[in-house]
C-alpha positions in Angstrom: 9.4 29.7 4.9 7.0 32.6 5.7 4.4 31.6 7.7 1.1 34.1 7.4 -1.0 34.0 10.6 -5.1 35.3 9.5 -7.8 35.6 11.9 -7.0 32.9 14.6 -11.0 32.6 14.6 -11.1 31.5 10.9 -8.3 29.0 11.8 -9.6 27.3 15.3 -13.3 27.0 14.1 -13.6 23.3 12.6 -16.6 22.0 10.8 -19.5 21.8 13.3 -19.7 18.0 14.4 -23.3 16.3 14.3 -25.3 14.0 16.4 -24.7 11.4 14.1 -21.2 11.9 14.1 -20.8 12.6 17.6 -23.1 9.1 18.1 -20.6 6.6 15.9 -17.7 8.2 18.2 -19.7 7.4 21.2 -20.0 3.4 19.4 -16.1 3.5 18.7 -15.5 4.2 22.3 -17.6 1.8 23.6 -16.0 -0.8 21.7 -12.6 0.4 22.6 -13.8 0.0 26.4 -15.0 -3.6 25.7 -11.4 -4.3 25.0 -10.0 -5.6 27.7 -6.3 -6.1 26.7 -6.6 -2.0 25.1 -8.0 -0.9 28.5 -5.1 -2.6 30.3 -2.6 -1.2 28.0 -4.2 2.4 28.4 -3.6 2.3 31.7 -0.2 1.1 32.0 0.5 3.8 29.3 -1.3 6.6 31.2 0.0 5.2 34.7 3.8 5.5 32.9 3.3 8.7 31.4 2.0 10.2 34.9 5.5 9.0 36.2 7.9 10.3 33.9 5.9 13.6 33.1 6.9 15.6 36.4 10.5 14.9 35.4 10.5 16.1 31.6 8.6 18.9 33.1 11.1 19.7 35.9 14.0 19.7 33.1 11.7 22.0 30.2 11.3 24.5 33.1 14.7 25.0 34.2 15.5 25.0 30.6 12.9 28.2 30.1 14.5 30.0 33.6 18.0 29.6 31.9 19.5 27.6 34.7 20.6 25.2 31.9 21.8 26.0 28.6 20.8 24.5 25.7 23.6 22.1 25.3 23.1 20.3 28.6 18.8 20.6 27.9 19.5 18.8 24.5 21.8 16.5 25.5 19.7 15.2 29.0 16.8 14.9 26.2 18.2 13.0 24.3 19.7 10.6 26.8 16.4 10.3 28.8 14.1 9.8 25.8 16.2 6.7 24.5 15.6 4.9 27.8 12.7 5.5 30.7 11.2 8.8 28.9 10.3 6.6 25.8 6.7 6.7 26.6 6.2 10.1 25.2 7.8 9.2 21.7 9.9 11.6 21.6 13.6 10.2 20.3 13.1 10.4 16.8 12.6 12.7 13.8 10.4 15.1 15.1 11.6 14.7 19.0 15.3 14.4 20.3 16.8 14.0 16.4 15.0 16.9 15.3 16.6 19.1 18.7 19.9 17.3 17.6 19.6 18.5 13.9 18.8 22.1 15.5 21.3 23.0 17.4 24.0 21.4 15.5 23.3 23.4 12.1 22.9 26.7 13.7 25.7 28.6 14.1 24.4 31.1 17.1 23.4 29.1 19.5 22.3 32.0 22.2 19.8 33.8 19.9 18.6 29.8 19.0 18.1 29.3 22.9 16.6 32.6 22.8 13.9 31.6 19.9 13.0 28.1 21.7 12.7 29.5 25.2 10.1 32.0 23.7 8.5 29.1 21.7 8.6 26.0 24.5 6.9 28.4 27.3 3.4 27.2 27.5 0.9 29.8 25.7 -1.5 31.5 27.9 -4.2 31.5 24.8 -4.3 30.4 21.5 -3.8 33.5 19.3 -0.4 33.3 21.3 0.2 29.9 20.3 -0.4 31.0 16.8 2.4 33.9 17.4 4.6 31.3 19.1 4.5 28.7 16.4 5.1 31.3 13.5 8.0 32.8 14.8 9.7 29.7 15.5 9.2 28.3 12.1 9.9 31.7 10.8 13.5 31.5 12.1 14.5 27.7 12.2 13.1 26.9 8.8 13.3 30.0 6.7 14.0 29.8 2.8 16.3 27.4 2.0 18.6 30.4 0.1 18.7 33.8 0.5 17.5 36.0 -1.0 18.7 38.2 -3.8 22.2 37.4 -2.5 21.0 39.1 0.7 22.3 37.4 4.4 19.7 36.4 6.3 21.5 38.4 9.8 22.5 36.8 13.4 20.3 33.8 14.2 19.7 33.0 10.6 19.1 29.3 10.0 19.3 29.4 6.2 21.7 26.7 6.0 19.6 24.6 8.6 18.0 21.2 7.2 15.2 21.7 9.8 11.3 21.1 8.3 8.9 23.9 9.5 6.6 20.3 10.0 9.0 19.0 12.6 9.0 22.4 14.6 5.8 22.7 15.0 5.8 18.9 16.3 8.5 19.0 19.2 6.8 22.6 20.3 3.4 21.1 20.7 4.7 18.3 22.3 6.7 21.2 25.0 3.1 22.6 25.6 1.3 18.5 26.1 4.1 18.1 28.6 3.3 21.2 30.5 -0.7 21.3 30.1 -1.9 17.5 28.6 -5.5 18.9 29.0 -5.2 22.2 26.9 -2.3 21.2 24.5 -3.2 17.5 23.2 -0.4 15.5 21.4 -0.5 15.9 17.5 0.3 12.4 16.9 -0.1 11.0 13.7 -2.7 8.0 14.7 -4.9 10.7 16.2 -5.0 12.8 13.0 -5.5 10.0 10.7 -8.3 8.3 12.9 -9.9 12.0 13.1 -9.7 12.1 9.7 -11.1 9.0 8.5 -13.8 8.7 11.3 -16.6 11.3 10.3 -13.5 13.5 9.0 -13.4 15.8 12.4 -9.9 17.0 11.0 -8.5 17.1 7.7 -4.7 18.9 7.5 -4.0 21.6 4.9 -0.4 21.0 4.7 0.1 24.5 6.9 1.7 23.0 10.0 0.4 26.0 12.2 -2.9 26.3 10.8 -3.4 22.1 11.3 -2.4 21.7 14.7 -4.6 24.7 16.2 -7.6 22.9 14.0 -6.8 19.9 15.1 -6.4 21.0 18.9 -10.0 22.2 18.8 -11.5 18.9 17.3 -9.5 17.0 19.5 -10.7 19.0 23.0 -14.0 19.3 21.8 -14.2 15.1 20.9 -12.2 14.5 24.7 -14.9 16.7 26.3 -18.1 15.0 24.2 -16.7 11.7 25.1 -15.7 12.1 28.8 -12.6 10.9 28.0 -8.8 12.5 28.9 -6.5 13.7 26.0 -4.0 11.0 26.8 -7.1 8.4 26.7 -8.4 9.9 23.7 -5.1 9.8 21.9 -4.8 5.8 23.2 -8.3 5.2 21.5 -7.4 6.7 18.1 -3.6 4.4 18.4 -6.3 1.7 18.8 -8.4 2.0 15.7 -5.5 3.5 14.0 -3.4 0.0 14.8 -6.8 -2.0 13.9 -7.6 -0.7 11.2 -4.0 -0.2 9.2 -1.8 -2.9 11.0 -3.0 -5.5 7.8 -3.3 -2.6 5.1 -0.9 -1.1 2.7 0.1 2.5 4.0 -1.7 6.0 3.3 0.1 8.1 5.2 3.3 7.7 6.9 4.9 6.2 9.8 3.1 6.1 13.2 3.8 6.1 16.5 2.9 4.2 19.1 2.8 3.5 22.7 5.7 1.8 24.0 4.3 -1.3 25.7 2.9 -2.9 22.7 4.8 -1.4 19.7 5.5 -3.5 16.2 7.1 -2.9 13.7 6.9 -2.4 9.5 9.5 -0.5 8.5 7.8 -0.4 4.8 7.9 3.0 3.4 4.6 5.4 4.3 3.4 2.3 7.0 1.3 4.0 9.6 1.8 0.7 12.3 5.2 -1.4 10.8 7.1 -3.9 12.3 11.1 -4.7 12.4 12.6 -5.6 8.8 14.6 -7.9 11.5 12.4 -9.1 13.7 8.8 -10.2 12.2 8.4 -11.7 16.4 5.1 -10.0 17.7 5.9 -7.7 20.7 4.7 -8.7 24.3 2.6 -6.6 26.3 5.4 -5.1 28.5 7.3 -3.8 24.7 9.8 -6.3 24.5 10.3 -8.4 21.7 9.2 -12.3 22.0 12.2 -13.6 19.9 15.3 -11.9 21.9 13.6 -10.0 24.1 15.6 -6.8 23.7 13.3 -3.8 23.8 11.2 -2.8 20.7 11.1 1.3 20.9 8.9 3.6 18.2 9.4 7.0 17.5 6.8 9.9 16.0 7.5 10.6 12.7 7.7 14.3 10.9 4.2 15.4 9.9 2.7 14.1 7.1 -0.9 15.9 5.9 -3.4 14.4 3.6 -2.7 14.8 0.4 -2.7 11.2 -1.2 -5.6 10.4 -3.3 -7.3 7.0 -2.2 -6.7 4.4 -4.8 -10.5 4.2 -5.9 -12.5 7.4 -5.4 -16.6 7.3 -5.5 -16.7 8.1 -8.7 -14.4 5.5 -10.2 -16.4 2.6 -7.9 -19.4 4.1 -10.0 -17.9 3.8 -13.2 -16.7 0.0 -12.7 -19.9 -1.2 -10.9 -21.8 0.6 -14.1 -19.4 -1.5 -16.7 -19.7 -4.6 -15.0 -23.4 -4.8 -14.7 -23.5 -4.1 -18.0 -21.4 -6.8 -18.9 -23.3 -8.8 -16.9 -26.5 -8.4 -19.4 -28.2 -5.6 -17.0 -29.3 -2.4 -17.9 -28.0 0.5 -15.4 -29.6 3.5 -13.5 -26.9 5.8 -11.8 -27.9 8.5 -9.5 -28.9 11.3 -11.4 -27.1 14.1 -9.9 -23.7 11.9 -10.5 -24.5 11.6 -14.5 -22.4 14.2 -15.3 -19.6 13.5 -13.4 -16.6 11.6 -15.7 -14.1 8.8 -15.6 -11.6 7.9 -17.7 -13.1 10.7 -20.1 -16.6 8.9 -20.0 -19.3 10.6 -18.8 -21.2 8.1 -16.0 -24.7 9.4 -17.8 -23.8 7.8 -21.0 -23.2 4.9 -19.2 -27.2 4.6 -17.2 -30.5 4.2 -19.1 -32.0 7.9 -19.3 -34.7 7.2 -17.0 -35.4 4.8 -14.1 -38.7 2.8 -15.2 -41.1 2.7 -12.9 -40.6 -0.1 -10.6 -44.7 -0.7 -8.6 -43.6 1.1 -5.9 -44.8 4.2 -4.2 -43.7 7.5 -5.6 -41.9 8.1 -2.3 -40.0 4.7 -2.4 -39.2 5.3 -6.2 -38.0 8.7 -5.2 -35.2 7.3 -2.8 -34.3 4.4 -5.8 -33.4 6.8 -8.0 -31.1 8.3 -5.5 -29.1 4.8 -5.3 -25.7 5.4 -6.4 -25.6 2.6 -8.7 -29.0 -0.2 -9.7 -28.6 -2.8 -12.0 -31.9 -3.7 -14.1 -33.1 -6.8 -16.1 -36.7 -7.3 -18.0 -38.8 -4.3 -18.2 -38.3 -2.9 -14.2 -37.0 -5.3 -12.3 -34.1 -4.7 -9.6 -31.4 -7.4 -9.4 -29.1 -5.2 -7.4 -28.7 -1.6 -6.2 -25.4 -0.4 -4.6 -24.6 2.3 -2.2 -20.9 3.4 -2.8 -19.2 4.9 0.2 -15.6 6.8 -0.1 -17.0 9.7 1.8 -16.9 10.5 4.8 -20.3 9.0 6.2 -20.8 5.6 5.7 -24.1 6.3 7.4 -25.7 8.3 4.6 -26.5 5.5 2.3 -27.7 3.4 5.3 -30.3 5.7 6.0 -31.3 5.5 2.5 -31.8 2.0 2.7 -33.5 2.3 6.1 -35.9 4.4 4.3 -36.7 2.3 1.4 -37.0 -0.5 4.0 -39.4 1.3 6.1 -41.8 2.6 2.7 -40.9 -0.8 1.1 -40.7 -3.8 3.6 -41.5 -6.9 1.1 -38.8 -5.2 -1.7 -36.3 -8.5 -2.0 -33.4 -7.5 -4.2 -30.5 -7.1 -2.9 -28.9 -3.7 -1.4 -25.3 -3.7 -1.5 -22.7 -1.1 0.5 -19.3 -1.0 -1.3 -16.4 0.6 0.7 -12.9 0.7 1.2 -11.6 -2.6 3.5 -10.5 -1.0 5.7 -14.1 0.6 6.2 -15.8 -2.9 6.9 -15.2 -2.3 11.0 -17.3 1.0 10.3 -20.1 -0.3 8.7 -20.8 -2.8 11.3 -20.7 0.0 13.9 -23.3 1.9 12.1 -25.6 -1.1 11.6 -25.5 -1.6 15.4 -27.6 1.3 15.5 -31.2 0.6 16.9 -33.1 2.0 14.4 -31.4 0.4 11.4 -31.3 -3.5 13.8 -34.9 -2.5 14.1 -35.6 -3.1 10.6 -33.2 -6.2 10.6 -30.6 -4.0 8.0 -27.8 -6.1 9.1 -30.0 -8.8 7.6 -30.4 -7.3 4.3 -27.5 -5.5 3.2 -24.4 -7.1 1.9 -20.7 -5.8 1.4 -17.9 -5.7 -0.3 -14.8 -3.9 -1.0 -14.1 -1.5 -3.8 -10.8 -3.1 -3.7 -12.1 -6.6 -4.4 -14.1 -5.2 -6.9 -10.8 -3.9 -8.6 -9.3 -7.2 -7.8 -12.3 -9.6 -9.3 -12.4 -7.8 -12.8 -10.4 -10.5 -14.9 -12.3 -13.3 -13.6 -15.8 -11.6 -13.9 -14.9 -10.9 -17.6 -14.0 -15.0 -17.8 -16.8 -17.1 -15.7 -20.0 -14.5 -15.4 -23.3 -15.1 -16.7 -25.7 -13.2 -15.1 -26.1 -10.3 -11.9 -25.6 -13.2 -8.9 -22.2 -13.4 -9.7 -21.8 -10.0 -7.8 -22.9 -11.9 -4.9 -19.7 -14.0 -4.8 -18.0 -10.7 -3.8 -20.1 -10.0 -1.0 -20.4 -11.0 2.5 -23.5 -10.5 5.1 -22.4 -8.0 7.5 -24.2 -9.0 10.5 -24.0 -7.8 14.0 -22.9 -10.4 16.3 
């Protein structure tokens, strides 16, 4: 594999983040603070980690100074992580196995413990972590042949199972131990939670080019939040474990901290549980049933490339055929009419023009902007739904805020439609003062796009009219 380095400015410069965006972190932390039994287990995590850090440290360095070799480092590794240096997650694929795998497919060991001195030796900025991480995947995961019949030369690791994903993990994880505060963990729960809250990182599939993207939203998010990298990284294990631990997977396994770790050993399972044990785990990471210690290892790297099961457009698409077949006419936002599903266009599926509805141009203005309304008669609104697979759940809430605000006495019903697993999201973003203000927590409903899916067959059977949507939908109210 031939890694390319560019710029490292065009690669460490993420998205700018927002104020709204930095604001619904600031909501997720403060519920994560309110949790007393995750601010326990955060400590005892970061109180354990402090422990056992010096030590890992103490054997990396005299690893790097070559007063061990790299038979006795791996072998002390992978001892130590199996038992009291578990709380780093380091024993499996992409920690001690992947070491293991290393240095028993090479067939030079010296140049090998040449390469990972030069790559495990914390990097003094980041265009030489860039340098560092290529040249290490450049020799321990190069093309799996060579080329043109040509040898690859001293050092080669041709024959080497090793993925260019799992080098890239176990180096990071050299740097966390050395500097936690420059060099955060690129654990799997932190990336997906970064991802799916406000999408501060979203991974390429370029191991090098993620984790220096993701280092940078990560720091930037510790520093905004007044929060360490180790207490940033609990937080995201947190929501991660909240908002997965019911759900089918998206993206892999997961680690997670070792004094409350379960099990699902389901393919692709971000949070799983034991196959042999379905006993929830006590608080000190042994298991209830036999009490024999419940350990989790980081997985190999997994980026983003699996489609969600609905995407916006589809939701549009079924909520358009099912008012239809519920005797309504349908408006859809016009600058989604020319977007498709199925080989439909959505415009053939909406009436060419909203009607006017009696309200001002301003509030008619924002109506036609509603991802999805649901007429009867000649302009009357039995429904209007905001769909949100996006990033922002918040965008269609402000819509609705403002056709609260221009239309207070307007009394159909506004309806946010959202993946599940989202549900915990849109409660945060109601708790917002200006949207309790207007009582929106009051007035919008919810559902999921996956009990949309779900509710097809028996819409088609018992329906009769537009309130049988409401039979999907629950009040989100803020407690």
């Amino acid at each position: 594999m031939v890694v390319q380095i560019t710029r490292v400015a065009d690669i460490v410069t993420p998205r700018p983040r927002t104020d709204l965006q930095t604001e619904s972190w600031r909501m997720l932390r403060e519920e994560w603070t309110a949790d007393a039994a995750a601010v326990t287990e955060c400590e005892t995590w970061v109180r354990d980690r402090a422990r056992v850090r010096p030590e890992m440290v103490a054997l990396l360095q005299r690893f790097l100074r070559g007063a061990i070799g790299l038979e006795q480092f791996r072998s002390t590794f992978d001892r130590r992580t199996r038992t009291d240096w578990d709380t780093f997650a380091l024993k499996g694929a992409s920690g001690a196995m992947f070491l293991n795998a290393l240095v028993k497919h090479t067939e030079h060991r010296v140049v090998l413990a040449r390469q990972l001195r030069a790559a495990f030796r914390g990097p003094g900025s980041v265009d030489v972590a860039a340098g560092q991480l290529a040249d290490l995947v450049g020799a321990v995961a190069p093309p799996a042949l060579p080329l043109d019949g040509i040898d690859q030369g001293e050092g080669s690791a041709a024959r080497s199972p090793v993925a260019p994903t799992n080098a890239v993990f176990f180096t990071t994880m050299c740097w966390h131990l050395q500097a936690p505060d420059q060099w955060p963990a690129f654990q799997p729960s932190s990336r997906h939670v970064l991802h799916d809250e406000e999408e501060l990182f979203t991974a390429t599939g370029d191991p090098v080019h993620d984790y220096l993207l993701f280092r940078e939203s990560f720091l930037s998010l510790a520093a905004v939040l007044s929060l360490t990298t180790w207490q940033l990284e609990h937080l995201c294990w947190w929501q991660s474990r909240r908002l997965h631990e019911k759900d089918e997977p998206l993206f892999g396994f997961e680690e997670a901290p070792s004094h409350s770790r379960r099990r699902r050993h389901s393919v692709g399972n971000p949070l799983y549980r034991s196959n042999r044990d379905s006993s929830p785990s006590r608080p000190d990471g042994r298991c209830a049933r036999n009490d024999r210690l419940v350990r989790e290892t980081p997985p190999p790297y997994v980026p983003f490339t699996e489609p969600p099961t609905l995407d916006h457009t589809h939701v549009q698409w079924l909520l358009a055929k099912v008012g239809r077949q519920l005797g309504c006419r349908v408006w859809i936002a016009a600058n989604d009419q020319r977007r498709r599903w199925g080989g439909e266009q959505l415009g053939s599926l909406s009436v060419p023009a909203l009607p006017s509805l009696g309200l001002s141009p301003d509030s008619q203005r924002i109506v036609s902007l509603i991802d999805v309304v649901w007429l009867t008669g000649v302009n009357q609104v039995v429904a209007a739904f905001e769909v949100e697979h996006t990033t922002s759940i918040y965008s269609g809430l402000l819509r609705m805020a403002d056709l609260a605000t221009l239309s207070p006495n307007l009394s159909f019903p506004l309806y946010v439609v959202a993946p599940a697993s989202r549900l915990p999201r849109v409660r945060r973003e109601l708790m917002r003062p200006a949207f309790r203000a207007l009582a929106l927590d009051r007035r919008c409903r919810f559902f999921s796009s996956e009990a949309l899916l779900k509710a097809l067959p028996s819409l088609a059977r018992w329906a009769t009219g537009p309130d049988a949507i409401e039979k999907l939908a629950e009040m989100v109210t803020i407690d």
